[in-house]
C-alpha positions in Angstrom: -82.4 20.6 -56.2 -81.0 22.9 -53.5 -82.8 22.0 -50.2 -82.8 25.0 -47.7 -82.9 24.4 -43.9 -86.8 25.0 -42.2 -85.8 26.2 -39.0 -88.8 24.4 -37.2 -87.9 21.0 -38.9 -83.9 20.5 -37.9 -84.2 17.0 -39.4 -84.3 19.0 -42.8 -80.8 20.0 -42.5 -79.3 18.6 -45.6 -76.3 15.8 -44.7 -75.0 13.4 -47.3 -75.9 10.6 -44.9 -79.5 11.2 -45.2 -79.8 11.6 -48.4 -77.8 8.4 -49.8 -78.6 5.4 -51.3 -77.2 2.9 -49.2 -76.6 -1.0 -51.5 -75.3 -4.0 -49.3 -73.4 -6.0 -52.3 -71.4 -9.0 -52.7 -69.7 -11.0 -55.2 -67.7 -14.4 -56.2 -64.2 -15.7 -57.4 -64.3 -19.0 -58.9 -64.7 -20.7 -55.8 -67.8 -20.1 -54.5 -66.7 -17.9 -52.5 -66.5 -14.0 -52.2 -63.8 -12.1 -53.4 -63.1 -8.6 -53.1 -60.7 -7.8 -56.2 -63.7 -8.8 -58.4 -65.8 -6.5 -56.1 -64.6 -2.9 -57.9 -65.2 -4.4 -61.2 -69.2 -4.1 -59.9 -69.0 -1.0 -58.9 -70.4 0.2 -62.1 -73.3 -1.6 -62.0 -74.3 0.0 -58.8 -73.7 3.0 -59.9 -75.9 3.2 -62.6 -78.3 1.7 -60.7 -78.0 4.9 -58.7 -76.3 4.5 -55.5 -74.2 6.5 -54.0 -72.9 4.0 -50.9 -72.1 0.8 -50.3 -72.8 -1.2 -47.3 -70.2 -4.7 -47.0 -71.1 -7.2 -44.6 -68.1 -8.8 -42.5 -65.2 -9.4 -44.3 -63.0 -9.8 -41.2 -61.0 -12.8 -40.1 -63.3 -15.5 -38.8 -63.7 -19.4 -38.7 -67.2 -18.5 -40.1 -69.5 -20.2 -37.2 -72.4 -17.3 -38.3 -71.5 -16.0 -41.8 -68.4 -13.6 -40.1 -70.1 -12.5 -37.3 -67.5 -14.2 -35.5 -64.3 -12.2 -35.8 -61.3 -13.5 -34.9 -58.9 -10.4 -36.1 -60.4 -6.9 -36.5 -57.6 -5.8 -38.7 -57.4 -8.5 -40.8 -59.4 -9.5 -44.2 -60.5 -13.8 -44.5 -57.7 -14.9 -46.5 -60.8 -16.3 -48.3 -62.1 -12.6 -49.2 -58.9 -12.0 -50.6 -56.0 -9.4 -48.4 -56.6 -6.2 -46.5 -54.7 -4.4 -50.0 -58.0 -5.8 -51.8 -60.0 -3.7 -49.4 -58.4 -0.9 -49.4 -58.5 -0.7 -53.4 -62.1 -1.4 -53.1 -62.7 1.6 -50.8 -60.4 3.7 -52.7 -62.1 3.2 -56.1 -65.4 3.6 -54.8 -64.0 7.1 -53.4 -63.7 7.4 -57.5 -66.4 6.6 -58.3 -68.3 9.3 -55.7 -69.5 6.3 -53.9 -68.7 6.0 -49.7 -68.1 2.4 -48.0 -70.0 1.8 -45.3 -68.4 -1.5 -43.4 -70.0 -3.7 -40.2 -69.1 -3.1 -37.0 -69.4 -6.3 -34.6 -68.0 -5.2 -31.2 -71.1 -6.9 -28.6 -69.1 -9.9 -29.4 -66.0 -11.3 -31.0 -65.0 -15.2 -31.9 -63.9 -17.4 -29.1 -60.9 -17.8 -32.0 -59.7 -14.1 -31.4 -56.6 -13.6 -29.2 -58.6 -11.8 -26.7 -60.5 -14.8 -25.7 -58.3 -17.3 -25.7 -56.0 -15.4 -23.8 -59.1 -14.9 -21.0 -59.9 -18.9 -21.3 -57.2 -19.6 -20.2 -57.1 -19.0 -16.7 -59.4 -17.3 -13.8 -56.5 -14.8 -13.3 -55.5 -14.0 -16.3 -55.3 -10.0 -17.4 -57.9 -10.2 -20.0 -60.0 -12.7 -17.8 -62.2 -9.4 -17.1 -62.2 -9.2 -20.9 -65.6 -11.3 -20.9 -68.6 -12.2 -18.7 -67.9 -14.8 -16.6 -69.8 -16.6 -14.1 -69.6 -19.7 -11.7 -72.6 -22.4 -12.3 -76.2 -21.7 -10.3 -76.0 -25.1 -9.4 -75.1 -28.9 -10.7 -78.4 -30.8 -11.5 -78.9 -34.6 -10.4 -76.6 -35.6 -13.1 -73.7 -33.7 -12.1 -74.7 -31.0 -15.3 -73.9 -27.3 -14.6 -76.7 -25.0 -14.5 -76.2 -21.9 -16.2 -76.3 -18.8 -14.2 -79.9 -17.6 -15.6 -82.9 -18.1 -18.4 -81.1 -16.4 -20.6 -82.0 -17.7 -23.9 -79.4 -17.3 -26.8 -80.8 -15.9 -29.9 -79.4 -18.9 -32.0 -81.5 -21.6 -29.4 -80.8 -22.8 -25.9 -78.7 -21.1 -23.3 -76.7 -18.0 -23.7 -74.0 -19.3 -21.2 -71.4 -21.9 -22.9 -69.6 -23.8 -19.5 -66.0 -23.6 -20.1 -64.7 -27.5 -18.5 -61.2 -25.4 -18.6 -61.7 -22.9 -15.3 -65.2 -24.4 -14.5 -67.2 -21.3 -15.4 -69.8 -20.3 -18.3 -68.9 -17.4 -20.3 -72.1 -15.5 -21.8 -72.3 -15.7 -25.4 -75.8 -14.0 -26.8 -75.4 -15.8 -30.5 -73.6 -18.8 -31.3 -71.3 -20.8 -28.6 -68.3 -19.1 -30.4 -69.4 -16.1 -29.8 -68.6 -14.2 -26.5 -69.8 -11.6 -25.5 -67.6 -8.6 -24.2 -67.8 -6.9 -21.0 -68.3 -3.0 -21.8 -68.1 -2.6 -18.4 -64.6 -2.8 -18.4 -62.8 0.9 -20.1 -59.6 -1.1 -20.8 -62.1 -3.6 -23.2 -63.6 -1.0 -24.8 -60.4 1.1 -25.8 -59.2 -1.8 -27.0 -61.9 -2.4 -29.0 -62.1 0.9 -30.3 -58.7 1.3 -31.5 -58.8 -1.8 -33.3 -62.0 -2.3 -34.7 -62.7 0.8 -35.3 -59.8 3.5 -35.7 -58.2 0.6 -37.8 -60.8 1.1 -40.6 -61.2 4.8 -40.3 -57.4 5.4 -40.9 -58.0 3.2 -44.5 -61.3 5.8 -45.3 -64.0 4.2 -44.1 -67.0 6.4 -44.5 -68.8 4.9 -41.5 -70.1 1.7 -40.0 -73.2 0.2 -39.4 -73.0 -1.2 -35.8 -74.5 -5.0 -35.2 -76.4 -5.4 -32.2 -75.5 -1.8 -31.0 -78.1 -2.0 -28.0 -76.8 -5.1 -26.5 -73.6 -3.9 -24.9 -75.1 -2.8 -21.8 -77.2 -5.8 -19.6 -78.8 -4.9 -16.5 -76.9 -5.3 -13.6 -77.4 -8.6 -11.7 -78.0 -10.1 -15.2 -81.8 -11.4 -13.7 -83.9 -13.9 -14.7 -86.2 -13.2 -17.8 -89.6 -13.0 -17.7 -91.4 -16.3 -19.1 -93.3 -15.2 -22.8 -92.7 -19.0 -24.2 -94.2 -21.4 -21.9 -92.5 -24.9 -21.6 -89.4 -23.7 -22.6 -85.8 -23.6 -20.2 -85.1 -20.6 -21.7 -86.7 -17.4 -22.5 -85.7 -14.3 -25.1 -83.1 -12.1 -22.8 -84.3 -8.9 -24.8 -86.1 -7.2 -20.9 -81.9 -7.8 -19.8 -79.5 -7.1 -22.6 -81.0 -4.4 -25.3 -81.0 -0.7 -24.4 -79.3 -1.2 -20.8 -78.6 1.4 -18.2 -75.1 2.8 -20.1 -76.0 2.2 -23.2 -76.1 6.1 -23.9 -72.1 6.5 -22.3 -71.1 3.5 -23.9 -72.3 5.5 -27.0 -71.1 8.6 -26.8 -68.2 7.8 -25.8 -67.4 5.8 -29.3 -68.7 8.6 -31.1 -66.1 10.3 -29.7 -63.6 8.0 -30.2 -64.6 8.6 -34.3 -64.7 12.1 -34.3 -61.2 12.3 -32.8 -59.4 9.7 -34.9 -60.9 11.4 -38.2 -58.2 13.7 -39.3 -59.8 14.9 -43.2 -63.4 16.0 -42.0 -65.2 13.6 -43.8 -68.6 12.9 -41.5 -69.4 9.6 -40.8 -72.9 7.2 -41.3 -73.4 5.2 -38.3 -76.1 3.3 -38.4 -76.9 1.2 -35.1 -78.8 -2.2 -35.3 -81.7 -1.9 -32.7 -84.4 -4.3 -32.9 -86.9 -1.8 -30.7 -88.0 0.7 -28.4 -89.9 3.6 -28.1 -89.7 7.0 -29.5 -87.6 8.2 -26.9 -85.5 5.4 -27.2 -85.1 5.9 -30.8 -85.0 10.1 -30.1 -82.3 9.6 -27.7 -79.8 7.2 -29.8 -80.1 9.7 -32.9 -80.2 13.1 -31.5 -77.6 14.8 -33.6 -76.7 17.1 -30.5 -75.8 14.1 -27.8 -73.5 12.7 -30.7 -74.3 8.7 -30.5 -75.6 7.2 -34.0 -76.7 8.8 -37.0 -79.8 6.6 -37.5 -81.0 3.4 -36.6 -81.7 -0.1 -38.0 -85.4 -1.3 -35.9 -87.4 -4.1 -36.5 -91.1 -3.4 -36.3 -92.3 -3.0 -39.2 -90.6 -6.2 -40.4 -91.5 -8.4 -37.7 -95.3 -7.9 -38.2 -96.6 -11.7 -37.8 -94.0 -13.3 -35.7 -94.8 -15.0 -33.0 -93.0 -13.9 -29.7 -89.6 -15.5 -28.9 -89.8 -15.6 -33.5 -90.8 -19.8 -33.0 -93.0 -19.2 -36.0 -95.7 -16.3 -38.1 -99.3 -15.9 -37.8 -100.5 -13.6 -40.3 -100.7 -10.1 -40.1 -103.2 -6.9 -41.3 -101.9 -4.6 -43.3 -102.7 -2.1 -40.4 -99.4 -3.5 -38.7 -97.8 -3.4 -41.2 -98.3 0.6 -41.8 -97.9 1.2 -38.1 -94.7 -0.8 -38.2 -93.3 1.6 -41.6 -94.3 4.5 -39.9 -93.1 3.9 -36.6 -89.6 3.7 -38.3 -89.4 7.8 -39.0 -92.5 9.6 -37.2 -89.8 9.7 -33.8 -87.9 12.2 -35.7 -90.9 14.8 -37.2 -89.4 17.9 -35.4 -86.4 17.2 -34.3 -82.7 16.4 -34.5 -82.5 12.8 -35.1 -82.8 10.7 -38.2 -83.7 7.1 -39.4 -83.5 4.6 -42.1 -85.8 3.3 -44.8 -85.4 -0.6 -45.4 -87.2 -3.8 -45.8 -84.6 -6.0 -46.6 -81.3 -7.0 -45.8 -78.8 -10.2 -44.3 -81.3 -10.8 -41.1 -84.9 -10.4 -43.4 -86.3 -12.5 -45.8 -87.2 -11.4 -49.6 -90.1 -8.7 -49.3 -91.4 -9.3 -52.4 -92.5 -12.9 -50.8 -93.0 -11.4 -47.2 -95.2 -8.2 -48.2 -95.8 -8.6 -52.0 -97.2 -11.3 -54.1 -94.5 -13.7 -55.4 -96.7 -15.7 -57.7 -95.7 -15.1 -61.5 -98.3 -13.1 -62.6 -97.6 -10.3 -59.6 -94.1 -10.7 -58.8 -93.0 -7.9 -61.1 -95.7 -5.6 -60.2 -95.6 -5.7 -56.2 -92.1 -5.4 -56.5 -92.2 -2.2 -58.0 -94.7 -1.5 -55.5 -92.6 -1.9 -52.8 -89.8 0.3 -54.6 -92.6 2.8 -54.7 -93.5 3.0 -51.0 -89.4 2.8 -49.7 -88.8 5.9 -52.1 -91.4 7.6 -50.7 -90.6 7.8 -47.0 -88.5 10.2 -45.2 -85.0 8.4 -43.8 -82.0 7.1 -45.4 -82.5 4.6 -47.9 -81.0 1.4 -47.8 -81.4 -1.4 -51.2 -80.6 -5.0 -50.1 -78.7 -7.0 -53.1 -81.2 -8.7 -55.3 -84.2 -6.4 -53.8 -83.3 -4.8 -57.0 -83.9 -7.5 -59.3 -87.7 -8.5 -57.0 -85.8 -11.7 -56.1 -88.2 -13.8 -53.8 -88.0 -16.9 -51.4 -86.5 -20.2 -52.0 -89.7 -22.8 -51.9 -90.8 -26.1 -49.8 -86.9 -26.3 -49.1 -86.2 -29.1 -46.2 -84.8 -28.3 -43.0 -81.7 -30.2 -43.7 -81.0 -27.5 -46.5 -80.7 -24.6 -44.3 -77.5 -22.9 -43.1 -78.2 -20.3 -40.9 -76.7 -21.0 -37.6 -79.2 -19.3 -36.1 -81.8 -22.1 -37.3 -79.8 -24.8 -36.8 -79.4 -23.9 -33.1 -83.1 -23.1 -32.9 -84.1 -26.7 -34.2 -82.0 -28.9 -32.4 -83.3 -26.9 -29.3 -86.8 -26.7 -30.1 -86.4 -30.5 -31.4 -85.1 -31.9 -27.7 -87.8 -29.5 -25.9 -90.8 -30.7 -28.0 -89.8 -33.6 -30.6 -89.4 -33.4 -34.0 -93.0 -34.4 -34.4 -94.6 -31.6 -32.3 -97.2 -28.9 -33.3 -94.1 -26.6 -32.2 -91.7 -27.7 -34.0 -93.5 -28.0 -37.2 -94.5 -24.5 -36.6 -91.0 -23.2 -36.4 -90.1 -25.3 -39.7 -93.2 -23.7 -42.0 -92.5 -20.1 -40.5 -88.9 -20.5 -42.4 -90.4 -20.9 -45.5 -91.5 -17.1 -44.3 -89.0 -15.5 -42.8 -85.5 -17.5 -42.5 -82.4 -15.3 -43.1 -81.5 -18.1 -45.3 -83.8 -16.5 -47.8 -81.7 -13.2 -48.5 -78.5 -15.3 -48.3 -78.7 -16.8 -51.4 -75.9 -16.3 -54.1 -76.4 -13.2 -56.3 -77.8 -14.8 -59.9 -75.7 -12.5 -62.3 -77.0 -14.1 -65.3 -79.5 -17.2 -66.3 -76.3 -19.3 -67.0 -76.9 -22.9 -65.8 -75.7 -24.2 -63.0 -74.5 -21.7 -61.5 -76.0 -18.2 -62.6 -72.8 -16.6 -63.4 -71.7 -16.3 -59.7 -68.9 -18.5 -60.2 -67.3 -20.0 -63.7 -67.9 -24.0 -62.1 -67.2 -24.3 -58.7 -70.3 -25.5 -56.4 -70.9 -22.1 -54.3 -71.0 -22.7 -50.8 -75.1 -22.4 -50.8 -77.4 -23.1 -53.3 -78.7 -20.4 -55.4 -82.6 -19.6 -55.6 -84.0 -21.5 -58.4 -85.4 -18.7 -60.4 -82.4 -17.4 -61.6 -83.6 -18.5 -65.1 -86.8 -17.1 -65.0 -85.8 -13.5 -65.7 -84.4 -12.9 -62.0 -80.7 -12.2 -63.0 -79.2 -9.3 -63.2 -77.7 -9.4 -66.9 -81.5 -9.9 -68.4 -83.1 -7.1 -66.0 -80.1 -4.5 -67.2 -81.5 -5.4 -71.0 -84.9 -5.2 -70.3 -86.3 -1.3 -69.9 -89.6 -3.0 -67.9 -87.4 -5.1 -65.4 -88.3 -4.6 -61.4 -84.3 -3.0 -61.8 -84.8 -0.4 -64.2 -88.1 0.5 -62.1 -85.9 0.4 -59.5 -83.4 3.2 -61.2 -85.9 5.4 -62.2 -87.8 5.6 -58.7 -84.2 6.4 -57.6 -84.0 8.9 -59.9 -87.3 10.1 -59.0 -86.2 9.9 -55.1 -83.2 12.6 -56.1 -85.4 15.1 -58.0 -87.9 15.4 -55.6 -85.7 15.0 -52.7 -87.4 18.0 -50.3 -90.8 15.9 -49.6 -89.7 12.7 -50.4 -86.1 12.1 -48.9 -86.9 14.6 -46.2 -90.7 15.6 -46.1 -92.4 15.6 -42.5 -96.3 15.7 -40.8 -96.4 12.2 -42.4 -100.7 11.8 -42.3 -102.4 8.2 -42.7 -105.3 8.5 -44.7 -108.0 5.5 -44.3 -105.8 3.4 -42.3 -108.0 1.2 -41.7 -108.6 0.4 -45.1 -107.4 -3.3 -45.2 -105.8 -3.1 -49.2 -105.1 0.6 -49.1 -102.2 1.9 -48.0 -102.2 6.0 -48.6 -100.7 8.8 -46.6 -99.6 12.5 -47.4 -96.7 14.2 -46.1 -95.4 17.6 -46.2 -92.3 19.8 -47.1 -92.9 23.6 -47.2 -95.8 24.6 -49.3 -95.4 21.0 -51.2 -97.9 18.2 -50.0 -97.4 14.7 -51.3 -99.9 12.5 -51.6 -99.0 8.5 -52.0 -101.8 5.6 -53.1 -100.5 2.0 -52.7 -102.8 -0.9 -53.4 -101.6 -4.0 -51.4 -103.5 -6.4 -53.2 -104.5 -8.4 -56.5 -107.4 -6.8 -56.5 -108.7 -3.7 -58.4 -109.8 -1.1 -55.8 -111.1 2.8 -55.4 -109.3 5.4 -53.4 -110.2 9.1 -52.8 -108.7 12.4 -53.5 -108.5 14.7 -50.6 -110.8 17.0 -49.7 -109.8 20.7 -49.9 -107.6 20.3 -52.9 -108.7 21.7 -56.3 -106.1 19.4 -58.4 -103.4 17.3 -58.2 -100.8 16.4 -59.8 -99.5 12.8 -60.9 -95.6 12.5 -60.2 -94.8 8.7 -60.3 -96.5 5.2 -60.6 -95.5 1.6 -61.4 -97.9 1.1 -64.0 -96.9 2.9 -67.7 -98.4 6.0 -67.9 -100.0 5.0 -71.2 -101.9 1.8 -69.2 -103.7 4.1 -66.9 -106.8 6.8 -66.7 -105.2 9.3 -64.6 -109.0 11.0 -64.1 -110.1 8.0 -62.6 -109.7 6.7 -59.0 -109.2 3.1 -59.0 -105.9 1.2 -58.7 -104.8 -2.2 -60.5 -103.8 -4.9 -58.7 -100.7 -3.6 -56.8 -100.2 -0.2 -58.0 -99.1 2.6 -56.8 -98.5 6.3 -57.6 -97.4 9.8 -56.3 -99.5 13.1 -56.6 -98.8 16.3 -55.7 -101.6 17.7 -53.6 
């Protein structure tokens, strides 16, 4: 299908960004680990299931405090992963395949292992000193203890300064305590870190990068105290000082540049930024294809419906949020020049079948589908999370002690010597894990049903502990078999996504209809002459839905129960079904 430019909607100018399907994949050697040289041998898989681009998380040098996060040499592969030469093969066959390679960028912050840093630690005058943010103690309590220099919260628990004994200051570090941050105020710093984080890659044919915490770079000036939204605690969430500061735009701009120029072939780059909110004209002014900045973005409200402030725990949510929150992600770009994403999973989410579906046996399949249905249907780039394909769900009733995820280890411990372990608090912030821990999507990939170790490796223990449904049918060697597997649904909406690519890849005037309805999730968008119409029932329960008035007939396009199961004459959905019309 040929789509042809609307001149009033520029966001329906065909790219190959927008329309890709996006799959962040991983595999293992025999030692638990990942290993890139047995990553081209899956290529196949993924492309049959239909995409076109794949998405791989860091695979830089690091001593692996948060999963690679913490890079210690941009221009160097984890002996672990295997060598840079099994990277550039990977790319390369990929290229072969018609598939791009998308790769992480993590530039707000390096390891405290990296040259850089230990070169600036190692004394107040030092040339790269200026490299970092550095600053002297507010204070020394009672005890003789430092006080850090605000109420800056890391995201990982307690402080975001880390007091360096060496030259008697703290150096920020947002995440983990090996993690500085840089200073981007500094032009030498960020040169630097283009040419080696990024014009490194692009010279081996990287096809673009999505860009980790890309509105942190820029804090406010002063770098303030926070304002208190957790009560009793030292430290509060530094989000009002540290995401979408004054030169975040420049700071921008002035990488995209750096891209543009080092790109010698033409090929045009994905860049999709990691920005956990902000308005429309937030999101309007990072995307804007003519300021040049990011290509789309990565936000978080639609998949933080039901956590509490500070994310210390859930509450539960309507499903009125939850449509606000989806919409939200791509009604900012309805006539005009910027673009978005379409994603409820990846590294930093939990499983959505478990989060937004129904993971019980007898509707796991189903609401997975479900939730294939309703990402193929909106407008933005669409992005598949490995094992969202297979409707892989939560790990269950697992004990703290079990969890890796620096982040809640940090948070714990902190929340533990703030409260006790015996508090309301801290048992809060333990049962919202079952929820919503990273941990969840973390899990080994289960490539088969193959006891103990689901075919990721041949015997080794892998380094985490795989979800224990593997041999229940979640594995990807007995959903390939099985033409009614959540991944053969998967590779047909796909399909279906391609075909009808005008209204449903790039349709506009996205419409709620009956949004308050609290099982009902319905909408109709627009492309030309073409009106779809989508019915999603987010429930167990059978319910009734209405055709719109003004319309003489539709037509049925797509649904995730068989054809042959339903009465297409009638209005009523089945526990969590779905289906497309033409209006």
């Amino acid at each position: 299908m040929t789509i042809t430019k609307l001149l009033r909607d520029p966001q329906t100018e065909p790219k190959w960004w927008k329309e890709a399907i996006v799959y962040r994949f991983q595999d293992s050697n025999h030692d638990g680990w990942v290993r890139y040289q047995r990553y081209v041998s899956k290529l196949s898989t993924l492309k049959e299931l239909g995409a076109n681009a794949i998405w791989i998380c860091p695979f830089y040098d690091s001593p692996q405090e948060d999963m690679g996060y913490d890079i210690s040499d941009y221009e160097k592969v984890w002996p672990r992963y295997g060598t840079n030469e099994d990277i550039f093969n990977l790319i390369d066959r990929a290229h072969g395949l018609g598939i791009k390679s998308i790769v992480d960028l993590v530039i707000n912050h390096c390891s405290s292992e990296h040259a850089w840093f230990k070169e600036a630690r190692s004394s107040l005058d030092n040339p790269k000193r200026d490299w970092f943010i550095w600053k002297a103690p507010k204070g020394f309590d009672s005890n003789g203890k430092p006080i850090p220099p605000n109420t800056w919260r890391s995201f990982f628990g307690g402080s975001a300064w880390r007091y360096d004994e060496h030259t008697g200051q703290f150096y920020l570090r947002l995440f983990a305590k090996g993690q500085p941050d840089f200073n981007w105020e500094n032009e030498v710093t960020r040169n630097a870190i283009y040419e080696s984080a990024v014009g490194f890659w692009l010279d081996h044919g990287v096809d673009g990068f999505r860009i980790d915490t890309a509105g942190l770079y820029s804090k406010q000036p002063g770098f303030p105290d926070v304002p208190i939204i957790n009560p009793g605690l030292d430290f509060q969430h530094p989000d009002p000082a540290i995401l979408n500061g004054p030169r975040i735009h420049e700071f921008h701009k002035e990488m995209n540049k750096f891209m543009r120029e080092r790109v010698k072939d033409g090929r045009e780059l994905l860049t999709v930024g990691e920005i956990p909110c902000g308005t429309h004209d937030v999101c309007k002014a990072y995307t804007s294809a003519k300021d040049q900045e990011i290509t789309q973005l990565f936000e978080f409200e639609h998949v933080s419906v039901g956590r509490k402030p500070g994310n210390v725990g859930v509450v539960n949510f309507k499903l009125s949020e939850f449509k606000d929150g989806i919409a939200a992600r791509f009604q900012f770009i309805d006539k005009t020049d910027s673009w978005s994403t379409v994603y409820i999973e990846n590294h930093d989410q939990p499983r959505s079948v478990t989060r937004f579906g129904d993971d019980s046996p007898e509707y796991r399949e189903i609401s997975a589908k479900l939730l294939a249905l309703l990402e193929t249907s909106l407008t933005g780039t669409l992005y598949v999370y490995q094992g969202q394909e297979l409707g892989m769900i939560n790990f269950r009733d697992w004990p703290i002690e079990k969890y890796e995820d620096v982040e809640v280890k940090g948070m714990y411990k902190w929340m533990v010597d703030q409260f006790g372990a015996d508090s309301d608090q801290v048992k809060d912030y333990v049962n919202g894990l079952q929820l919503i821990s990273r941990d969840h999507a973390r899990t080994p990939f289960p490539w088969t049903s193959e006891a103990p170790y689901a075919g990721f490796t041949d015997g080794k223990e892998p380094w985490f502990p795989l979800t224990e449904t593997f041999q229940e049918g979640i594995n990807a060697e007995d959903e390939l078999k099985d033409p009614k597997s959540v991944f053969n649904f998967w590779k047909t909406a796909i399909e279906v996504r391609k075909t009808h690519k005008d209204v449903l890849n790039y349709g506009y005037d996205f419409t709620f209809v009956d949004h308050a309805n609290k099982k009902l999730f319905a909408f109709t968008k627009k492309f030309g002459e073409k009106v779809l119409y989508v019915v999603l029932n987010f429930s167990k329960e059978e319910i009734e839905f209405s055709f719109l008035e003004g319309y003489n007939s539709y037509d049925y396009i797509f649904g995730n129960y068989p054809e042959a199961e339903i009465d297409l004459d009638l209005t009523s959905l089945q526990p969590w079904e779905g289906r497309f019309y033409y209006a």
